[in-house]
N, C-alpha and C positions, 0 to 999 in steps of 0.2 A: 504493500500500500504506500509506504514511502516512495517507491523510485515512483509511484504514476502520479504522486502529488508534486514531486520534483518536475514531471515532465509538462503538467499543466501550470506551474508556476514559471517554466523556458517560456512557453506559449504564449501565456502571458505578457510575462517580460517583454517578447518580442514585439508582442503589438504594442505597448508604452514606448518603449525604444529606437523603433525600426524608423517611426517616420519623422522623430525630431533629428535624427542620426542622419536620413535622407537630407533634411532643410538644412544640418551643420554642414553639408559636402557639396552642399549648393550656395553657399557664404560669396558673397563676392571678393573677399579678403582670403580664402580657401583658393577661388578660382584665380584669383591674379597670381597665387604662388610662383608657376612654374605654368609654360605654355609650350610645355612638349606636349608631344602626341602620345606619348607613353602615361605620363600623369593622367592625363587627361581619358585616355582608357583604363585606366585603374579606376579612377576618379567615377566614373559612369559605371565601370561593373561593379563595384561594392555598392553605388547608390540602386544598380538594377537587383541585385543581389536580395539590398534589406527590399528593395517596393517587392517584389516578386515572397518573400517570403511574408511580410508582415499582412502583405491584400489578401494573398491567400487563405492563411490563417485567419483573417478579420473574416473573410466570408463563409469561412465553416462557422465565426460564431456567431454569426448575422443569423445565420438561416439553422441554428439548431434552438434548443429550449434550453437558455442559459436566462441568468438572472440580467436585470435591465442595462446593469452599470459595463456589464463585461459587452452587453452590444452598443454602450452607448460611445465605449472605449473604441472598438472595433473598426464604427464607424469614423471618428474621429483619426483614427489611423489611417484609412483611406482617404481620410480629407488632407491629410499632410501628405501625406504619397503623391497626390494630386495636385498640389500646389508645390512641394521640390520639384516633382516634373517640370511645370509650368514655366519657374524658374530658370531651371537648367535649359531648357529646351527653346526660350525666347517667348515667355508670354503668347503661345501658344493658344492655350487653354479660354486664359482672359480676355484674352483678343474675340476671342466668338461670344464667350457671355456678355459681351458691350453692347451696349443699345448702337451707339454709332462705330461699333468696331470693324 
């Protein structure tokens, strides 16, 4: 019973973590670092890495019968996934929800 309470407290964690850890690697004081093309693919697969694990995980806890707080986290995780993208990617995102965008 300990390691499966170990392994729902990783899960957890992940979803807290994954997508404030996306928005630190999307810093624009991160991005000026260094503007090799090696950084910069590093830089994008650890940020694909956590979105890919942490949406994941948020959508198995969306759509099962968990208590309110853990889908309210969930979702929240996807919201920050979603906006490091946006970021990374060139305002992307926010460009289409604009009225005049």
């Amino acid at each position: 019973m300990e390691s499966l309470a170990f392994v729902v407290s990783l899960m957890i964690g992940n979803i807290l973590f994954s997508g404030p850890f996306a928005l630190l690697l999307t810093l624009p004081r991160i991005r000026a670092i260094s503007h090799s093309l090696l950084f910069l693919i590093f830089r994008r697969l650890a940020m694909g890495t956590a979105a890919f694990t942490g949406i994941f995980l948020s959508v198995i806890f969306v759509f099962n019968d968990l208590p309110l707080t853990i889908k309210a986290l969930s979702l929240l995780c996807i919201a920050t996934h979603l906006w490091a993208a946006d970021r990374e990617y060139g305002k992307f995102i926010s460009s289409r929800l604009r009225r005049n965008g």
